[in-house]
C-alpha positions as a printed NumPy array, in Angstrom:
array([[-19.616,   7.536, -14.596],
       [-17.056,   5.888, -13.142],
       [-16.64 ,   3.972,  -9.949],
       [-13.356,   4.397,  -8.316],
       [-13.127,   2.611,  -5.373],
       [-10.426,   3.823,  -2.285],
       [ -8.492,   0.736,  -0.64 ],
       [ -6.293,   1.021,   2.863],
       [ -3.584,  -1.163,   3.238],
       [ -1.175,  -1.705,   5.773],
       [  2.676,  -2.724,   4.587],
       [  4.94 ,  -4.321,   7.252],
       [  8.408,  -3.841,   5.881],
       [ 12.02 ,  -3.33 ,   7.063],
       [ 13.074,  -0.172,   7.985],
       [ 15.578,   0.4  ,   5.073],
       [ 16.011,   3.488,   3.076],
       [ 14.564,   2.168,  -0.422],
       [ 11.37 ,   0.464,   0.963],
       [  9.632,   3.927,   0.402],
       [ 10.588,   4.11 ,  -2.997],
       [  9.619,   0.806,  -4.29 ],
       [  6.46 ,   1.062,  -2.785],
       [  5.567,   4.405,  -4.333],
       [  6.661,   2.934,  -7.721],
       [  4.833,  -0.297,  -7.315],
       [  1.862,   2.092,  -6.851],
       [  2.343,   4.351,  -9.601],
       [  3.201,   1.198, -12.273],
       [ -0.369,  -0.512, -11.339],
       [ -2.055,   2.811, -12.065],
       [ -3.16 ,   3.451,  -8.493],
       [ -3.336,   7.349,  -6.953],
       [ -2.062,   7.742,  -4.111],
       [ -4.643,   9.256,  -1.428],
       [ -2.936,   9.171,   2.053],
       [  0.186,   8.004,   3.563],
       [  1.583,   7.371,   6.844],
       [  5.077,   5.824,   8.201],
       [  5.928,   4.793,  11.268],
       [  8.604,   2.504,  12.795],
       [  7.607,   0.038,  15.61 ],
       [  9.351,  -2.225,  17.749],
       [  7.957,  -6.253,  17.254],
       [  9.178,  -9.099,  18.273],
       [ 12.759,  -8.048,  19.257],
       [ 13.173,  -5.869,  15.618],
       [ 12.667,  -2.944,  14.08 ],
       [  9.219,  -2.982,  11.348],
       [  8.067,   0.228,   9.69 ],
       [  4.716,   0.023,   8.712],
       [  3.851,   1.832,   5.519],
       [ -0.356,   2.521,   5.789],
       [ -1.111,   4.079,   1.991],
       [ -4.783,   4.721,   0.96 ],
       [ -5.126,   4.369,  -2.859],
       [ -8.139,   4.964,  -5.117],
       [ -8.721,   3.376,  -9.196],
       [-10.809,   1.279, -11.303],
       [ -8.462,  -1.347, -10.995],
       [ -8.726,  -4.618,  -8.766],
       [ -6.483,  -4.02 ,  -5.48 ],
       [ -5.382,  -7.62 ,  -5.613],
       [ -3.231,  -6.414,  -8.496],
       [ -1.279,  -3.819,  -6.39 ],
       [ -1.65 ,  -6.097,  -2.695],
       [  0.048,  -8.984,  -4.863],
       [  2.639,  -7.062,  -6.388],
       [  3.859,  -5.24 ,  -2.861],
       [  3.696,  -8.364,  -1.196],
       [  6.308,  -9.625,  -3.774],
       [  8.413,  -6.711,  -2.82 ],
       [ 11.767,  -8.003,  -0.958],
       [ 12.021,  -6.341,   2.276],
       [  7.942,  -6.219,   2.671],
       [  7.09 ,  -9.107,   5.196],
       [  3.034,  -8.818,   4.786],
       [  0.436,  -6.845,   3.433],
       [ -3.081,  -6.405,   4.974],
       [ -5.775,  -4.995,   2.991],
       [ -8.576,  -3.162,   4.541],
       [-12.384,  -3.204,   3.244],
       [-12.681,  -0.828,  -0.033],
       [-14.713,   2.402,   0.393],
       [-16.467,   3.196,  -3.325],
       [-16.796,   6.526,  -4.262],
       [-18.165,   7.627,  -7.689],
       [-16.738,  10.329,  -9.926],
       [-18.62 ,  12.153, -12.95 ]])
């Protein structure tokens, strides 16, 4: 059996075309599937943010994936949310 374990995290980002993108393929490089996704674009501090909310799930440390889409140029912070483990046959 394998333990796969589903982690929520919440990317503040600017809102340009190709932030989407790079996210998705920083996702799919670090072996991570993709469970949810949401996008929305907020007003704070006087600018436009999107924030990017994505719900992954794999075997693999999230710290991998949270440092490598915090390292992403127009992403400003990352938060990570507690994991939820779910176990697969």
């Amino acid at each position: 059996m394998n333990q796969h374990n589903q982690h929520t995290l919440h990317i503040h980002a600017q809102p340009r075309p190709e932030v989407m993108e790079r996210v998705l393929r920083v996702v799919r490089h670090r072996g991570f599937n993709l469970c949810a996704l949401t996008m929305e674009t907020r007003a704070e501090q006087d600018c436009q943010q999107l924030r990017i909310t994505v719900t992954v799930e794999s075997v693999r440390p999230i710290q991998q994936l949270w440092s490598q889409l915090n390292k992403l140029v127009d992403v400003s912070r990352v938060d990570a949310l507690e994991q939820q483990p779910r176990i697969s046959a």
